[in-house]
KESE-78035 format. One record per residue (C-alpha): x negated, y, z; residue number from 1. Coordinates in nm, 3 decimals, always signed. Each point is the difference from the previous one (the first is absolute). Layout:
N
<rec <X,Y,Z>,NUM>
...
END
This chain:
117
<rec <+0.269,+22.218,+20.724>,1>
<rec <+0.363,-0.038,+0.172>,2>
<rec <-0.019,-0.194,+0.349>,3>
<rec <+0.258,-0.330,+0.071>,4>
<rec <+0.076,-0.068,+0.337>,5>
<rec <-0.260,-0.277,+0.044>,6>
<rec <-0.308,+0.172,+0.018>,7>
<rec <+0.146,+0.273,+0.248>,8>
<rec <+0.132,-0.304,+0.212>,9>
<rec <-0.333,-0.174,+0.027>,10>
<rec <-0.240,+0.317,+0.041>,11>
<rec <+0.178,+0.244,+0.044>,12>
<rec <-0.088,+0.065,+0.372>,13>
<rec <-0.371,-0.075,-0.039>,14>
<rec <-0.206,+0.242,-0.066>,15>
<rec <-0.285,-0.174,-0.105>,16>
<rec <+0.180,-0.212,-0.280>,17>
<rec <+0.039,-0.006,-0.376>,18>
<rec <+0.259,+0.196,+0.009>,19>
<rec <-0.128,+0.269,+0.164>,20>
<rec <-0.282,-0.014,-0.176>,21>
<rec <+0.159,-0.015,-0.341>,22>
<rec <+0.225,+0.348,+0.126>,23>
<rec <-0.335,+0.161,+0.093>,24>
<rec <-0.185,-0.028,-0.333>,25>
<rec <+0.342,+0.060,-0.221>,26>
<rec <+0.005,+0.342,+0.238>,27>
<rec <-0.362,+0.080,-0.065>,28>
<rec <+0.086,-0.071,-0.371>,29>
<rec <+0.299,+0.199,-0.049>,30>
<rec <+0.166,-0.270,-0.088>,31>
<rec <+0.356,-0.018,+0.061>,32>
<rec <+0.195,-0.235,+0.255>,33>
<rec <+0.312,-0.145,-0.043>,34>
<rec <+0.314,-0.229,+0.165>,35>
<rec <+0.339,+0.017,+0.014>,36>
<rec <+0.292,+0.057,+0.309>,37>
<rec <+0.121,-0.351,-0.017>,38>
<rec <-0.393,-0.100,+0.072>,39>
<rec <-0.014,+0.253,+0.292>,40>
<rec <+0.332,-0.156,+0.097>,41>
<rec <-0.118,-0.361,-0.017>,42>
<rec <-0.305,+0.105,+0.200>,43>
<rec <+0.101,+0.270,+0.289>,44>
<rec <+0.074,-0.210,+0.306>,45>
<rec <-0.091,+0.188,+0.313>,46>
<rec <-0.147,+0.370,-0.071>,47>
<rec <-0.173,+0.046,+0.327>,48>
<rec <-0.187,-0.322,-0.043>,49>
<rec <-0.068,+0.066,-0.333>,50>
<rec <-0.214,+0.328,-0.022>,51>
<rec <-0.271,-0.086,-0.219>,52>
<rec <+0.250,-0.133,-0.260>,53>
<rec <+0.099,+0.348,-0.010>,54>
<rec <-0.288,+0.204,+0.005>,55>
<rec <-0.068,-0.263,-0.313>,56>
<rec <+0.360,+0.097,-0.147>,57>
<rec <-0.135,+0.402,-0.013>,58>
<rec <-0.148,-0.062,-0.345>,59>
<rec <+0.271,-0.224,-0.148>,60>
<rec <+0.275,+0.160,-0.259>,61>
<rec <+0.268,-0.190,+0.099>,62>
<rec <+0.274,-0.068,-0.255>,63>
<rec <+0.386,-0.024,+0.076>,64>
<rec <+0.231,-0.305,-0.135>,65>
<rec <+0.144,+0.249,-0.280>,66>
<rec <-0.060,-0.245,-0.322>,67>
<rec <+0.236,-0.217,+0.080>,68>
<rec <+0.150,-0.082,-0.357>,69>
<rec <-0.380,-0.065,-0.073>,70>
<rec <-0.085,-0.223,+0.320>,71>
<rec <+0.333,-0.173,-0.112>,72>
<rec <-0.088,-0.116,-0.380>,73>
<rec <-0.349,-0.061,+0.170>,74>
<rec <+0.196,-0.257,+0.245>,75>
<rec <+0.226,-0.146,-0.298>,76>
<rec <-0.298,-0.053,-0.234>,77>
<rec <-0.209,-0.160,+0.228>,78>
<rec <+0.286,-0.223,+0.183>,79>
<rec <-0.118,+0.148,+0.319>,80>
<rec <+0.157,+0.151,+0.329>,81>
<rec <-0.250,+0.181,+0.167>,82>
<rec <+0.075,+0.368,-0.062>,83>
<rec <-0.315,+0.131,+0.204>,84>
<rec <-0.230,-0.213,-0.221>,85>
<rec <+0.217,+0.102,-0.332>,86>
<rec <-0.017,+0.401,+0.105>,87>
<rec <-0.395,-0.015,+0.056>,88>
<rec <-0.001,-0.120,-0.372>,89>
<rec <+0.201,+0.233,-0.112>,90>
<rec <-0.183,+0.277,+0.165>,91>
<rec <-0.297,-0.132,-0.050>,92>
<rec <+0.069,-0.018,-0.415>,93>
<rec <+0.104,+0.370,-0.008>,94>
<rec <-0.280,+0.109,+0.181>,95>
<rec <-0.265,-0.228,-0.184>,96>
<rec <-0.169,-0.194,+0.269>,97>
<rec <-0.004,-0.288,+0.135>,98>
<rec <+0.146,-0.158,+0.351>,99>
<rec <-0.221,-0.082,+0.263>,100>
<rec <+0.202,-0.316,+0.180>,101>
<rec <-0.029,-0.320,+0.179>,102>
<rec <+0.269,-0.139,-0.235>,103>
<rec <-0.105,-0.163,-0.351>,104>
<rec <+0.290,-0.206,-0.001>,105>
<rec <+0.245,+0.261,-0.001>,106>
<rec <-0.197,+0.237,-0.200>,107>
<rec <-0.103,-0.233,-0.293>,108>
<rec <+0.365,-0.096,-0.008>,109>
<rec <+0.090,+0.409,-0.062>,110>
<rec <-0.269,+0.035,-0.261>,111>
<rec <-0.147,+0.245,+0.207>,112>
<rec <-0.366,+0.107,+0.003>,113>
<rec <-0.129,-0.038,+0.310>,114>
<rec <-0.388,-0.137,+0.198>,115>
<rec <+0.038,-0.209,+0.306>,116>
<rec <-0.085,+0.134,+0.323>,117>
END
């Protein structure tokens, strides 16, 4: 599963939430974590206040903004702006998975597979 910035927002810094949770049993799994720099960007606000959101971070691949011809026909296909939301689909399509987000609007717009969080 790849990570939008609305899940990290709401729970990131509580330990005993779904989030953390959901990061514990994909890391007893195996499973593989995912989100993307512009997430981490929309996110990171204050480091020292925000330690548990990195300990969480420690078992994310993070993925750079390097698809950008792909987030761009994602944006002009979908009549859409938002080129966090459009980069999590793309990344989310080549790896296979689905987005975990508090966004259906913007997501069912892209055509992306995704579960509400």
């Amino acid at each position: 599963m790849i990570i939008d910035a609305g899940p990290f927002i709401v729970d990131g810094e509580r330990l005993n939430s779904r989030l953390w949770a959901l990061i514990k049993r994909a890391t007893e799994r195996g499973e593989e974590l995912h989100t993307t720099h512009p997430v981490l960007a929309q996110v990171w606000r204050d480091p020292a206040q925000q330690a548990n959101l990195a300990r969480a971070l420690r078992h994310f691949d993070a993925h750079p903004l390097d698809e950008s011809v792909s987030v761009g026909r994602r944006l002009a296909a979908s009549r859409t702006s938002d080129v966090v939301d459009a980069h999590l689909a793309v990344v989310a399509e080549r790896l296979g998975t689905f987005i975990l987000t508090t966004d259906s609007d913007d997501m069912t717009s892209l055509n992306a597979r995704f579960e509400v969080y």
